[in-house]
C-alpha positions in Angstrom: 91.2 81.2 205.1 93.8 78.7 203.6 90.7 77.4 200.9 90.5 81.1 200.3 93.7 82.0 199.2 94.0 78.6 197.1 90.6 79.4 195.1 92.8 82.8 194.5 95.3 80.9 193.1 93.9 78.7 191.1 92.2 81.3 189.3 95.6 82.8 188.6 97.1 79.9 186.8 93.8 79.2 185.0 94.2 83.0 183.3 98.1 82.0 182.7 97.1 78.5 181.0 94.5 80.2 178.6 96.9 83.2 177.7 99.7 80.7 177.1 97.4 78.7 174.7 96.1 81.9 172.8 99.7 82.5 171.6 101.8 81.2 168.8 105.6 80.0 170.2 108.6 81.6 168.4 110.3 79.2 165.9 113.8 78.4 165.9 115.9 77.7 162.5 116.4 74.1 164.2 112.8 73.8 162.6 114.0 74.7 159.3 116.4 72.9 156.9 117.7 75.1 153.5 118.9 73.1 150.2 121.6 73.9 149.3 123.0 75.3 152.1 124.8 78.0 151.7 122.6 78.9 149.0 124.2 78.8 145.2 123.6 81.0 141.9 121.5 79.2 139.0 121.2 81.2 135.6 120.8 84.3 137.2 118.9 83.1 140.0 119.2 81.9 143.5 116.9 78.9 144.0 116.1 77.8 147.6 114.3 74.7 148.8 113.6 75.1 151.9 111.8 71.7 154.1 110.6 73.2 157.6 108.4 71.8 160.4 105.5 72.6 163.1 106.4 71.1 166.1 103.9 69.0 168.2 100.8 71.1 169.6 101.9 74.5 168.0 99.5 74.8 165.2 96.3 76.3 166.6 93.3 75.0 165.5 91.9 78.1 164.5 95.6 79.6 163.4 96.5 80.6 160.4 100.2 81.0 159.6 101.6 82.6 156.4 105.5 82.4 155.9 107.3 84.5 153.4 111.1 84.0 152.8 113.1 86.8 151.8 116.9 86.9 150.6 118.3 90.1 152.1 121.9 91.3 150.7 124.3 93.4 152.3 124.3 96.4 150.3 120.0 96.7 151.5 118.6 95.0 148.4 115.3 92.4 149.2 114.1 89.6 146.8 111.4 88.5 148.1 110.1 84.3 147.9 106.0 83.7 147.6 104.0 83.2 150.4 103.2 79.8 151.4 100.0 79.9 154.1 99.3 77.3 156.4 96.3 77.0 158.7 94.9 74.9 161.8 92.4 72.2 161.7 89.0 74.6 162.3 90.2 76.9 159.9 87.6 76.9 156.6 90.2 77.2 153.9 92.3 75.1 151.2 95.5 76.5 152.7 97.8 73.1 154.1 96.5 72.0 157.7 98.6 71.6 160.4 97.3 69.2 162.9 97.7 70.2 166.9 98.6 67.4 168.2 101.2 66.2 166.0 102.6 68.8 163.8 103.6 68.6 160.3 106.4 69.1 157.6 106.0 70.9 155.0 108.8 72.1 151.5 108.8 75.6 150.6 110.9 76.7 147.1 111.9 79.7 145.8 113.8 81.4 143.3 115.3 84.7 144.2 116.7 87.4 142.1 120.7 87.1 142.4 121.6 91.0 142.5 125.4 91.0 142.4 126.1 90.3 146.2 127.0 87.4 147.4 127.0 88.3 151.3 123.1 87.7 151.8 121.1 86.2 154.5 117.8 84.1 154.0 115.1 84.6 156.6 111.5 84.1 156.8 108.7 86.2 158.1 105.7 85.3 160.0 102.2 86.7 159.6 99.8 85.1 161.8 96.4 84.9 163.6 94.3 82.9 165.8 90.6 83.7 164.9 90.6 87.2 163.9 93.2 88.2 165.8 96.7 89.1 165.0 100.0 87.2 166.3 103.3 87.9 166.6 106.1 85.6 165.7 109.7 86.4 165.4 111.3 86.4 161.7 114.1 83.6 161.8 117.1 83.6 159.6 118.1 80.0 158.1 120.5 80.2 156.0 124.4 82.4 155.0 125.8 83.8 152.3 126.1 83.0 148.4 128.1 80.6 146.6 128.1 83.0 143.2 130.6 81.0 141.0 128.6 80.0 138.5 127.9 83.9 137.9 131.8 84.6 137.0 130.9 83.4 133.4 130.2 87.2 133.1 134.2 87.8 133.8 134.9 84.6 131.5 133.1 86.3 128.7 134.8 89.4 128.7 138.1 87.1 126.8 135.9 84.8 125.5 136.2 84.7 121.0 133.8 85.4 119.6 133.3 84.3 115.8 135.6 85.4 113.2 134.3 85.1 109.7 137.8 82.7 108.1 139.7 83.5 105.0 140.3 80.6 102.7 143.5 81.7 101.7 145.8 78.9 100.3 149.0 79.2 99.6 148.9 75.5 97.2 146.0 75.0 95.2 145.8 71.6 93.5 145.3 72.0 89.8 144.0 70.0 86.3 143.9 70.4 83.2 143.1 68.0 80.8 143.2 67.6 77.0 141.7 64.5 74.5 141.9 63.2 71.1 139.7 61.1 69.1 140.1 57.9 66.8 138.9 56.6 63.6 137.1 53.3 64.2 139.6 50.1 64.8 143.1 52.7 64.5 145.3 53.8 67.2 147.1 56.5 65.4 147.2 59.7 66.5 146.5 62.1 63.9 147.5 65.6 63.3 144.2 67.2 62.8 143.6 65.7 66.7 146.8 67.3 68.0 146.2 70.7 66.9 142.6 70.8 68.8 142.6 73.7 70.9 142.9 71.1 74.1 145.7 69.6 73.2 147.6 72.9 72.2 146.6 74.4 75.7 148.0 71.2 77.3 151.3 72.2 75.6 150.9 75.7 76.2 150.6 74.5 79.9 153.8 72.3 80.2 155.9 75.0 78.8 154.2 77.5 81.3 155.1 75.6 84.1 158.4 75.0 83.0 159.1 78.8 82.6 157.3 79.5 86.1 158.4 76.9 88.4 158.4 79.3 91.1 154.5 79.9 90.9 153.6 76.2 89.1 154.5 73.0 90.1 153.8 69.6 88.4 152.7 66.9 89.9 152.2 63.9 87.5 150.2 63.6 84.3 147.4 60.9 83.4 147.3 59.0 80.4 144.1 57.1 80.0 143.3 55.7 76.7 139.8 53.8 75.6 137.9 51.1 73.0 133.9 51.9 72.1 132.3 48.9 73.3 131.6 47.6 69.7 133.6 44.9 68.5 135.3 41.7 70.3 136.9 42.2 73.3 140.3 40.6 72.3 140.3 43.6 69.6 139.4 46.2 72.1 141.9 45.0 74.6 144.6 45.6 72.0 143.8 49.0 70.4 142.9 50.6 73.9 146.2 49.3 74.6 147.6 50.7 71.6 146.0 54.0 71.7 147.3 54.4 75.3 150.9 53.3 74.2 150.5 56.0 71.3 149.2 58.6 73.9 152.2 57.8 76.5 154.8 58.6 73.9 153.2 61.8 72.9 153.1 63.1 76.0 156.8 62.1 76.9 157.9 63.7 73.7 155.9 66.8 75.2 157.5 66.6 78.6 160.8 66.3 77.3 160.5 69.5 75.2 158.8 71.2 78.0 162.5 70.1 79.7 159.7 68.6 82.4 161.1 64.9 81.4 161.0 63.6 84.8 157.8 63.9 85.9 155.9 60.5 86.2 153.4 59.8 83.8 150.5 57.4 84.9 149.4 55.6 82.3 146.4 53.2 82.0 143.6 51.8 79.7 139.8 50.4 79.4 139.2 48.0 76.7 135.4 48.6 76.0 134.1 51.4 77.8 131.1 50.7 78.9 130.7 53.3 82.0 131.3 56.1 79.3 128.6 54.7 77.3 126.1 54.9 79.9 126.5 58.3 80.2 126.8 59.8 77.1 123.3 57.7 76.5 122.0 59.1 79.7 122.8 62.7 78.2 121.7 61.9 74.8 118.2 62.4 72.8 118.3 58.9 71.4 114.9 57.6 71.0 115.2 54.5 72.4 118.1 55.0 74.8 115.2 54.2 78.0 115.4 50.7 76.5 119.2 50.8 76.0 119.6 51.7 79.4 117.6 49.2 80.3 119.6 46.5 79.0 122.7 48.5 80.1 121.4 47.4 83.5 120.2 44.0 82.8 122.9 42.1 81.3 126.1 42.1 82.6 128.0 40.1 80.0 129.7 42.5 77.4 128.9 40.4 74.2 125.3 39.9 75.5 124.9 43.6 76.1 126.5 44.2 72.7 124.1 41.9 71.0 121.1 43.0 72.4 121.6 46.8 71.8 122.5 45.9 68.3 118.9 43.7 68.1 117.7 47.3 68.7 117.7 48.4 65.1 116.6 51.7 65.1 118.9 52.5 67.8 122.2 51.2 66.8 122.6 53.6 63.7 122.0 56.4 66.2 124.6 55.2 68.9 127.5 54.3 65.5 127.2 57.7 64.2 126.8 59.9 67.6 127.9 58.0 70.6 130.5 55.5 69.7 132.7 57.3 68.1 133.4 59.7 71.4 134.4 56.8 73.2 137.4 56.2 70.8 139.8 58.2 72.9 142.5 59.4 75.0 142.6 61.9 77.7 145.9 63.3 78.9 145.5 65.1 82.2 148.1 67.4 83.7 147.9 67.5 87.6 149.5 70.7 89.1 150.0 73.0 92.0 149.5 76.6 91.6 151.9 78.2 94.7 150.7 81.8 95.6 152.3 84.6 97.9 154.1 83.1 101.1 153.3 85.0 104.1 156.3 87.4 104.1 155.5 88.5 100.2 151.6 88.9 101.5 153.1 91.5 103.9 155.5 93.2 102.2 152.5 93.9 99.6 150.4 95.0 101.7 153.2 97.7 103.1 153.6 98.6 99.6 150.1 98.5 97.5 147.2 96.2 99.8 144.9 97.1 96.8 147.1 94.1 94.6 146.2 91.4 97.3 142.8 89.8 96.9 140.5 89.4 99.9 141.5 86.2 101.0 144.5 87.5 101.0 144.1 90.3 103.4 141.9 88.6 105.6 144.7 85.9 105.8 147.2 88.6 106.4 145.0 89.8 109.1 145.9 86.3 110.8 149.6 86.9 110.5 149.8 89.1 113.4 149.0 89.4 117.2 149.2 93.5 117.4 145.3 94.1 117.8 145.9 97.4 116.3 147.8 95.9 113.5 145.2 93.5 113.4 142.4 96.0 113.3 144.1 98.4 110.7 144.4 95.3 107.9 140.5 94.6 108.4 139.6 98.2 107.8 141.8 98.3 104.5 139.8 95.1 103.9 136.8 96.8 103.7 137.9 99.7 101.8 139.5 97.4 99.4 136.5 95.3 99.3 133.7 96.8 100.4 131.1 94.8 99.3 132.7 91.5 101.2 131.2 91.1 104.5 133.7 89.2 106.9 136.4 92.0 107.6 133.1 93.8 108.7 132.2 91.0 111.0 135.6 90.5 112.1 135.9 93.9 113.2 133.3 93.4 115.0 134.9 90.3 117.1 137.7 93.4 117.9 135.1 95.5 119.6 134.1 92.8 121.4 137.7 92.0 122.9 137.7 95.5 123.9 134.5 95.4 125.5 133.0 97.9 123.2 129.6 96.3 122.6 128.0 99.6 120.8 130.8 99.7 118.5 130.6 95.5 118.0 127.0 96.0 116.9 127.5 98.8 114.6 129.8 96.5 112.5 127.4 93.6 112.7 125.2 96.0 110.9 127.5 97.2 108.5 128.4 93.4 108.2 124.9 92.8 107.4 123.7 95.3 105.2 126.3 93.8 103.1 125.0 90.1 103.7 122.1 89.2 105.5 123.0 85.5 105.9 126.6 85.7 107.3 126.7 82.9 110.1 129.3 84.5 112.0 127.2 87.9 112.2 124.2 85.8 114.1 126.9 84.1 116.0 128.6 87.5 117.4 125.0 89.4 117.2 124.1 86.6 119.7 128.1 86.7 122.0 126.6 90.6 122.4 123.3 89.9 123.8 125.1 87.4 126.4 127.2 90.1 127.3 124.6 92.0 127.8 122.6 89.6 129.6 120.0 88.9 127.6 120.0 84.9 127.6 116.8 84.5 125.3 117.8 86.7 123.0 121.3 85.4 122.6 119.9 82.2 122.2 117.8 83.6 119.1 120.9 84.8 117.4 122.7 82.0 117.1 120.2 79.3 116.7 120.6 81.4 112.7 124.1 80.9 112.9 124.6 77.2 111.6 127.6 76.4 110.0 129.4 79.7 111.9 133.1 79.3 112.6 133.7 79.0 115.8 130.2 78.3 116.6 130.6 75.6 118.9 132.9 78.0 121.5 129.8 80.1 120.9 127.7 77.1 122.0 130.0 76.9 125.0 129.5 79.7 126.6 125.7 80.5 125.9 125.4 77.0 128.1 127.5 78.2 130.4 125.5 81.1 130.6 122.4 79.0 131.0 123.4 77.1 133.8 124.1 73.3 131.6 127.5 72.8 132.4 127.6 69.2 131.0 126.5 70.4 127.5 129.1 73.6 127.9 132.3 71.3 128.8 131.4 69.2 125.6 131.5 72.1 123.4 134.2 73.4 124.3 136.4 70.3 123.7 139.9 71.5 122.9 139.6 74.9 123.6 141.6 76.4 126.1 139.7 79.5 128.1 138.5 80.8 131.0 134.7 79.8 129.9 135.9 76.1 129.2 138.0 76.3 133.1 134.7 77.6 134.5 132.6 75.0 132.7 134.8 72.0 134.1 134.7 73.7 137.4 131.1 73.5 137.9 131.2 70.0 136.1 133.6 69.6 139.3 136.4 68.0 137.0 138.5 69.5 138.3 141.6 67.9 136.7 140.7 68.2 133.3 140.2 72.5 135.0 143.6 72.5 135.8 144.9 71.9 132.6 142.8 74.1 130.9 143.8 77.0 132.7 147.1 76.2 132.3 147.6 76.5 128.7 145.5 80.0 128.2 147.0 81.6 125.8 146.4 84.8 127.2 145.8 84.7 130.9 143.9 87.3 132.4 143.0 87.9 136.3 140.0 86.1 135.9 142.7 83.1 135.0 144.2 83.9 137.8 140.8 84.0 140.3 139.5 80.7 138.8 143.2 79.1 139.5 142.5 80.2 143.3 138.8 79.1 143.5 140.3 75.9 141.6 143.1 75.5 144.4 140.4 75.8 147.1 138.0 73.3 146.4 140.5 70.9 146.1 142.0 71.7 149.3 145.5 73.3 148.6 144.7 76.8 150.3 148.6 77.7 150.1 148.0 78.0 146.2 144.9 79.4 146.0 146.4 82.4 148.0 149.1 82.8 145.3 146.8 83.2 142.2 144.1 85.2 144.5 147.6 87.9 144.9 147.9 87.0 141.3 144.2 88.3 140.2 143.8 90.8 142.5 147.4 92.1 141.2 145.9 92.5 137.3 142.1 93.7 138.6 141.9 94.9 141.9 138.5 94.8 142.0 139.0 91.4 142.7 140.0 92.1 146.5 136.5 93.0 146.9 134.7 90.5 145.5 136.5 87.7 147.2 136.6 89.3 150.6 132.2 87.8 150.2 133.2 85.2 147.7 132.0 82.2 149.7 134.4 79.9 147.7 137.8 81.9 149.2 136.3 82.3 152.8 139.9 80.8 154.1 141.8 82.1 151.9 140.6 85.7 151.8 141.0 86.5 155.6 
């Protein structure tokens, strides 16, 4: 009876022990390790790497086990990993094989599509089988939440500048004019049939205009340089450039003085033989021969050598007495000046009264003069009444849209801007700000990879790197310039000193100042502060309450 009853039993725990082996064990996410934990926005992205292991004896050897992650957000939205399938050591396939007795590790990555959210949970499901048939395992979630920092270059963008097409407007513009006058051959003179050449009556003319318009003209200096032909000795050369220049220097005091200009300096040199002047007046000539006298320009270095040679060139040296020596017997008398335009207050009171009399560097400068954005925007539409066929005030309207957040109305100037000129740097450069604001990375990129030599264009740079995730590359271009891209680009550099700084001195601060003050203030510990600007931000944009009450980043500071 008692054998009985344990042949009964035995039979039992033989049915128990083949039904536990025909099952696969639920995993546990000790079995699983996610990097980076919690999970962190990449260019758009959330990547996942996640390293996981079969324990000892789990893996069938006729199992096959396929795992599929899947990021699930709060709101209901899925993104969805790949598969990855792994199978047992009878299995025909060219999946990964797991051995029974001993398990395995394995790395799984993914990159999931970040959909606004940052409260998300990342599990993986299990679809298995032993054979042909089916197995159950429970899904197992392995990691929490979002770190979505790197995504608030979207918010940073919204004050971000873009490029505005520069005036070059100066108020000072340095001036010269210069006047000459010839000598006979071995004379020093200076003859009246030379002073009454129309150079040297304009350089009068000029003097006395200045005088009478000091207001508008103001002299600098004026250059006396006087010069020998490089034929002859040098001793004789030495004196009559000498001469000539003392002559000159005279003349033009006498001028000065009548001008009642008398005390400006007058800088006053010479060259005895000329030699540099002859090169180039042969170099510009038809001589003949002047390959040859060039030649021996370079090739001797000694003035009476040179001399002698280009005199052994016969048929030459009647050509270079009659045509080119005789231009090197001279002085030049050159008047440097500043011509002194509208100051800024005379540049606006014109434009109250008749904008049409300013020119269009003018306007556009005038344009800079104020910080009313309506102001602002009214002088760059006058501009391109005024001027229509000038492209910038086009362009910069533009940049206005864009501060506004009106990327419709930004384009349409771009094209207005470039139906007027196709090759405006700044166009490409805010064509391409638009398509980052729109989200289209690649084709921002496109835009201003044509906008070389764009103002601005390295703030530009800045924050289509930020945008793209190379934060190194981002904090370099925005050297010196203080915004809430250039904070969020040191933040994710994690320097966070050089962060601080920069969102101190913003010009304007916005909420998004504030926010990236309190993300700032967290990672560095000081939760007490980061509260403060968090009231700050949420104060200026209240949607702000709501983003960081699943902002990993302010999980103390937002409870």
């Amino acid at each position: 009876m008692q054998k009985k009853h344990l042949i009964v039993l035995s039979a039992a725990a033989m049915v128990l022990l083949a039904t536990s082996c025909s099952k696969l064990k639920p995993l546990s996410a000790d079995n699983f390790n996610v990097v980076p934990s919690p999970l962190e926005t990449q260019q758009g992205i959330v990547p996942a790497t996640i390293n996981g292991m079969f324990p000892e004896k789990y893996m069938k050897k006729k199992a096959v086990v396929t795992i599929t992650p899947e990021l699930r957000y709060a709101d209901g939205q899925v993104a969805q990993g790949p598969a990855v399938r792994f199978q047992g050591e009878k299995v025909m396939g060219n999946d990964q094989v797991i051995s029974y007795l001993v398990g395995g590790r394995y790395t799984m990555k993914s990159n999931f599509a970040y959909l606004n959210c940052n409260k998300a949970d990342l599990y993986l499901k299990f679809f298995a089988r032993i054979g042909a048939k089916p197995m159950y395992i429970p899904e197992v979630k392995v990691a929490e939440g979002i770190v979505a920092t790197s995504e608030l270059y979207k918010n940073t963008l919204k004050s971000a500048q873009a490029a505005i097409a520069p005036d070059v407007f100066q108020r000072i513009n340095a001036q010269k004019q210069e006047a000459s006058v010839k000598f006979l051959i071995q004379q020093a003179n200076l003859r009246k049939s030379e002073l009454k050449n129309n150079s040297v009556q304009e350089f009068v003319r000029l003097l006395q205009q200045i005088n009478n318009d000091r207001e508008n003209l103001n002299l600098k200096d004026v250059e006396v340089s006087a010069y020998a032909s490089p034929d002859g000795g040098f001793d004789l050369n030495d004196k009559l450039a000498a001469q000539r220049q003392y002559n000159t220097q005279q003349y033009v005091q006498q001028q000065l003085k009548n001008a009642k200009l008398g005390d400006a300096a007058v800088d006053a040199k010479y060259t005895a033989e000329d030699w540099d002047g002859f090169q180039e007046l042969v170099k510009a000539s038809d001589i003949q021969d002047k390959d040859v006298i060039l030649r021996v320009l370079s090739m001797y270095k000694d003035p009476q050598e040179r001399e002698q040679q280009i005199k052994n060139i016969s048929s030459a040296f009647r050509e270079l007495a009659d045509g080119i020596l005789p231009q090197l017997r001279r002085s030049r008398m050159i008047i440097n000046y500043e011509t002194v335009g509208r100051s800024d207050s005379q540049i606006q009171e014109q434009y109250r009264q008749d904008p049409g009399k300013l020119t269009v560097e003018e306007l556009l400068y005038a344009a800079t003069l104020t910080e009313n954005a309506a102001q602002k925007e009214k002088i760059y539409t006058t501009t391109t009444e005024v001027y229509p066929s000038d492209a910038r005030a086009f362009n910069n309207l533009a940049t206005m849209a864009f501060a506004e957040g009106n990327m419709l109305k930004a384009q349409q100037w771009i094209e207005k801007a470039q139906k007027v000129s196709a090759n405006l740097p700044e166009a490409y450069a805010n064509l391409g700000m638009i398509a980052l604001a729109n989200g289209n990375l690649d084709t921002a990129q496109d835009y201003i990879a044509k906008a070389t030599g764009a103002n601005g264009l390295a703030e530009v740079l800045g924050n289509l790197h930020l945008a793209q995730g190379n934060y190194v590359q981002a904090e370099q271009d925005f050297e010196n310039v203080y915004s809430n891209s250039a904070a969020l680009a040191q933040i994710m550099n994690k320097n966070y000193a050089s962060a601080a700084v920069t969102l101190k001195y913003i010009k304007y601060p916005d909420a998004t100042t504030d926010y990236l003050k309190a993300i700032l203030s967290a990672r560095m510990g000081n939760i007490a502060d980061a509260a403060e600007s968090l009231r700050a931000a949420v104060a200026k944009d209240p949607s702000y309450a709501k983003y960081a009450a699943t902002d990993l980043e302010l999980a103390k500071v937002a409870k």
